[in-house]
TORKOL-787360 format. One record per atom (N, C-alpha, C, O, CB): x, z, y. Coordinates in steps of 0.001 Angstrom, whole numbers, plus 500000, padded with zeros to 6 digits. Glycine has a CB too. Example, Ala and Ser with C-alpha at 12.3 -4.5 7.8 and 13.67 -1.06 7.14 Angstrom:
BEGIN
513190507800494310 512300507800495500 513200507800496700 514236508465496681 511308509046495527 512850507080497750 513670507140498940 512900507870500030 513409508039501138 514084505725499402 
***
This chain:
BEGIN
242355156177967411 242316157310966514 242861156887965158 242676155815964583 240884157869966388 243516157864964790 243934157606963116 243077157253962521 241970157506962998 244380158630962271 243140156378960985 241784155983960314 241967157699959062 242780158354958410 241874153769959297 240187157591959556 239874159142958451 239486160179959912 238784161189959856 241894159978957195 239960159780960825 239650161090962155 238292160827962448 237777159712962360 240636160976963837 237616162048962858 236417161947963151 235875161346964186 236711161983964828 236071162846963146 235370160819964891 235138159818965968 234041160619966999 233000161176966653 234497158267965274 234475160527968065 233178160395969016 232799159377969980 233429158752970833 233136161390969775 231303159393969511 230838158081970028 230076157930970483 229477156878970706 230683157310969534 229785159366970873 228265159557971992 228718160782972965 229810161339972849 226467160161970967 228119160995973562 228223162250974667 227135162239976230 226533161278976709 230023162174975245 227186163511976671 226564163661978012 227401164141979197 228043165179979039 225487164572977885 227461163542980290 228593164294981396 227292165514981624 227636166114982642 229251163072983277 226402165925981282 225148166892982121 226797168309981953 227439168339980904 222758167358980723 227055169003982816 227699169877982244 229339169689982553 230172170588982660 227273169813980846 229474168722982627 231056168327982489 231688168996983613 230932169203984562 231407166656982565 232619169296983708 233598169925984904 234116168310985626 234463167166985329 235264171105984081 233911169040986526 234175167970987925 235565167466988260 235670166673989196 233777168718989329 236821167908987477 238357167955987727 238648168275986154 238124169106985412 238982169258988998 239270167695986011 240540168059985010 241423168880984890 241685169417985967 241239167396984928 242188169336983803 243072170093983602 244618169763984834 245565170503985101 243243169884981969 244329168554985262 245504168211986086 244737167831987590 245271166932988240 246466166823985326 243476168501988177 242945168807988966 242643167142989978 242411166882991158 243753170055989437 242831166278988597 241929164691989098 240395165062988422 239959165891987623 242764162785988135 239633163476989570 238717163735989829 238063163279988029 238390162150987664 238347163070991292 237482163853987340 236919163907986310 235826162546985879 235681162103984740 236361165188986438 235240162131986938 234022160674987049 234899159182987412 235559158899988411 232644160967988717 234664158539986415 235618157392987017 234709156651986727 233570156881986322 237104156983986498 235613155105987095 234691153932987255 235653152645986533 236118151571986917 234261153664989085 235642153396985346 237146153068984120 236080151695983975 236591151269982940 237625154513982094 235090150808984235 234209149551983559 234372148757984795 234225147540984899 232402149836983034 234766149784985917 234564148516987392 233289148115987938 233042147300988827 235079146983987040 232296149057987031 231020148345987261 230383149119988793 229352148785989376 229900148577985725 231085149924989087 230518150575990546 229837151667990305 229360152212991300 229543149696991401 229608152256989067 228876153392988971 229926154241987757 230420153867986693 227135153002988517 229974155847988696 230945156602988082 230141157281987334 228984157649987541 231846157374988875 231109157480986094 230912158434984888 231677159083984078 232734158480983893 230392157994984140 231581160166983455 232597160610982842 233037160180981923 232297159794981018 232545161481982622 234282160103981840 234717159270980892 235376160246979234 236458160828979166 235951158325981816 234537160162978328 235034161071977592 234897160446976058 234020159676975669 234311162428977895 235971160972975322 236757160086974619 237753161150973897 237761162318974286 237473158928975612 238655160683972757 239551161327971809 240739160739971976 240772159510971929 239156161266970427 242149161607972242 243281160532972072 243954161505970806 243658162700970835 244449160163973724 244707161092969881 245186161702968676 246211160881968296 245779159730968234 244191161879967602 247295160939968032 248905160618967754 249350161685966719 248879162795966476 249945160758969240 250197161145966287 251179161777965093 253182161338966313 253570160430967048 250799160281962766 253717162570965822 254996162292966451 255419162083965200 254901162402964130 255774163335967397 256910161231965561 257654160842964569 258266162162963655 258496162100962447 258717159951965211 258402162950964220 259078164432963835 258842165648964186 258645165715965399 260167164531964109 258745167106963405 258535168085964034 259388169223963509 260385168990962826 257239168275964049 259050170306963784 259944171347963550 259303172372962979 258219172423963561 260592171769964648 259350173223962170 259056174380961734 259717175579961939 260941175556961805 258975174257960723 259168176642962242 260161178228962467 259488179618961855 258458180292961850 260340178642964353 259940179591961684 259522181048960684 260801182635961061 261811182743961757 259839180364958439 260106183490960261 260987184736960355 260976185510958398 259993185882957758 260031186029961872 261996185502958104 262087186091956759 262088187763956731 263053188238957328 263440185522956098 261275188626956206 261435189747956088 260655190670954659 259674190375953976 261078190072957388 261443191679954615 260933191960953060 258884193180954039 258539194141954725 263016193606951619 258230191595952989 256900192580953217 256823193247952666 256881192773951532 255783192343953172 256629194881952609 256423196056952080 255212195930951435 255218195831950208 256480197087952973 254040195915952123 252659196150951361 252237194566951445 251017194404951459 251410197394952215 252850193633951490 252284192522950570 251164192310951703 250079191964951237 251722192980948779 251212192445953048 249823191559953494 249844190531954485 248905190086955145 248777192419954054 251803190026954497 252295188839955106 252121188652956542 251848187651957205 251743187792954501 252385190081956910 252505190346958912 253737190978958443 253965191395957307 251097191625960156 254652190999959667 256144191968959973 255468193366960373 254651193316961293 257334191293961529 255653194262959942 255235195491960208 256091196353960518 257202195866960310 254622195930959369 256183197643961005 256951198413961448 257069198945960838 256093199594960462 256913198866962216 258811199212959976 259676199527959351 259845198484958168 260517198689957157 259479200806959077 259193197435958427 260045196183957525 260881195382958205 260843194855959316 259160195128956858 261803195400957127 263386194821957343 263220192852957736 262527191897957385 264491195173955381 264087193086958440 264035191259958264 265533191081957522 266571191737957436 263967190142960165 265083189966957105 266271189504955852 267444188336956595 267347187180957009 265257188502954245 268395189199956510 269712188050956921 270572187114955755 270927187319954595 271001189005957642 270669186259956480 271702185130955357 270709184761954669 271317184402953660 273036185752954215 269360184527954388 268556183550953326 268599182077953749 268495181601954880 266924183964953208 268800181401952431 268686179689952824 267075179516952931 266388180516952724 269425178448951393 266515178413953214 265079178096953734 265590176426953966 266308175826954765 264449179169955396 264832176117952867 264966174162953346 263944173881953058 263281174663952376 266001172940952588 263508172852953402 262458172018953241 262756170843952220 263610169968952370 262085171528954566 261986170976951276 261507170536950008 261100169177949789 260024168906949257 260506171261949680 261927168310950182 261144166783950555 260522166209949419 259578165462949674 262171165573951090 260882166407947973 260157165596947112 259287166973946418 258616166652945438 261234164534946005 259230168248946751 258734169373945895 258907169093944721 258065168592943976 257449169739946010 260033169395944446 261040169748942787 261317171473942580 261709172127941613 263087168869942910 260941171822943882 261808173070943766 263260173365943765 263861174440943732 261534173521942793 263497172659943791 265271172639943852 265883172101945721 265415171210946430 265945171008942325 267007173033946006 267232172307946855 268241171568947033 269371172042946922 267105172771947570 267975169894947432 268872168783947133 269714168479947993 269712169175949009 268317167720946885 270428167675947923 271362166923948642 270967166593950079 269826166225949799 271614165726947921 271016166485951024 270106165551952113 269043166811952856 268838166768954069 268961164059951083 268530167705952143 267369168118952469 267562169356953694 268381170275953715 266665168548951109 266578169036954602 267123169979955855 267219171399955360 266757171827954302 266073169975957232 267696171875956016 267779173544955447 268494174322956755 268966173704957709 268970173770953759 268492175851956625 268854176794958071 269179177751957264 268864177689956076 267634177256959352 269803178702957731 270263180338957253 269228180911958373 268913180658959536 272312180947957515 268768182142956989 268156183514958537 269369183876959341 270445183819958744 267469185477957882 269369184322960880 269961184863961709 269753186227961927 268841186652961218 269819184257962599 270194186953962548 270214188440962509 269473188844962838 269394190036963137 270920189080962955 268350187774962952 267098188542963216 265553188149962398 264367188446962537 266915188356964786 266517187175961344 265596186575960600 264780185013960842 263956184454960117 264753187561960600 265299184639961987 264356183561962076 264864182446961574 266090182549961631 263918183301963330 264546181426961108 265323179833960686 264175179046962026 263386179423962892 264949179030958300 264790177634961414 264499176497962055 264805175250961417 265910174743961223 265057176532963179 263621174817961107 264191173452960235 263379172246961255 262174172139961483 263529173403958141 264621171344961795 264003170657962411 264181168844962136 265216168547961539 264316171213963635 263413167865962463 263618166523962620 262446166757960885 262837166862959723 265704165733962759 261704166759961171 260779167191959759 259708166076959878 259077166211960926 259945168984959763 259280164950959088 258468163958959323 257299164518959600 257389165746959596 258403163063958366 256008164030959892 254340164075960585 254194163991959160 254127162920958555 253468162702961834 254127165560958420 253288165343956699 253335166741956599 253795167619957330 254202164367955096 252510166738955076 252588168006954856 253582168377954184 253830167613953251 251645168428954376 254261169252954283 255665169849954234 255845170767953039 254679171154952963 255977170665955542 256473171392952051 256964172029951478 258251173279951932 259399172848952043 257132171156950787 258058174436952120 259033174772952697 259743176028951696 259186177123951765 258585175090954140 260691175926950972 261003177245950221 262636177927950809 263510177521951574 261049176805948346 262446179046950040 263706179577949729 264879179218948590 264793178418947659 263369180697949542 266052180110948987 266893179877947665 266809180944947004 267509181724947648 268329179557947783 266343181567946000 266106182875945371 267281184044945310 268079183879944388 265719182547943990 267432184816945875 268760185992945851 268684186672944309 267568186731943794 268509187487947250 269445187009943820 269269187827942609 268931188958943295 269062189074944513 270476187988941596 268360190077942320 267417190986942637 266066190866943246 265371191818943601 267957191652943269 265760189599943333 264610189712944447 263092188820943602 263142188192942544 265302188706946236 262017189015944367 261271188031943083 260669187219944255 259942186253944028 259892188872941729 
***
């Protein structure tokens, strides 16, 4: 487990499902010691990279769902903000909306992310 993740370090099989999500047998004998038990436990990883996707559209009443009869917005830039300057730099991934509004910014490190626009005149 990552250091800072919460740990588990106790548990009861009373209850446990008998099979797994991949329909193996759930009680093992993971110690060799001859007596089966469930074996339960945390696995948690970070990938090297991920992706973000979104859809740009002008919210009408401001309550940040696509609603019916709001527009989605074509041609907006959308990059991701690697040092949060607000500005978008040299290097920094970025996508255009498509005609239907969606971007995709991908190869994005395991962090928390910054993601903006490029501001259109007329718009706030």
């Amino acid at each position: 487990m990552n250091a800072g993740s919460p740990a588990i370090d106790t548990g009861t099989s009373i209850g446990a499902p008998v099979d797994d999500f991949e329909n193996d047998s759930r009680p093992t004998d993971s110690d060799a010691n001859g007596t089966l038990v469930h074996d339960m436990g945390a696995d948690e990883s970070k990938s090297g990279k991920g992706i973000i996707q979104g859809k740009k559209f002008d919210d009408f009443n401001d309550n940040g769902k696509l609603d019916r009869g709001e527009p989605v917005l074509v041609g907006w830039d959308i990059y991701h903000d690697a040092n949060n300057n607000g500005v978008r730099d040299s290097g920094e991934v970025t996508d255009v909306t498509d005609s239907s509004g969606n971007y995709e910014l991908k190869d994005l490190p395991a962090r928390l992310q910054y993601i903006r626009e490029v501001q259109k005149s007329g718009w706030k």
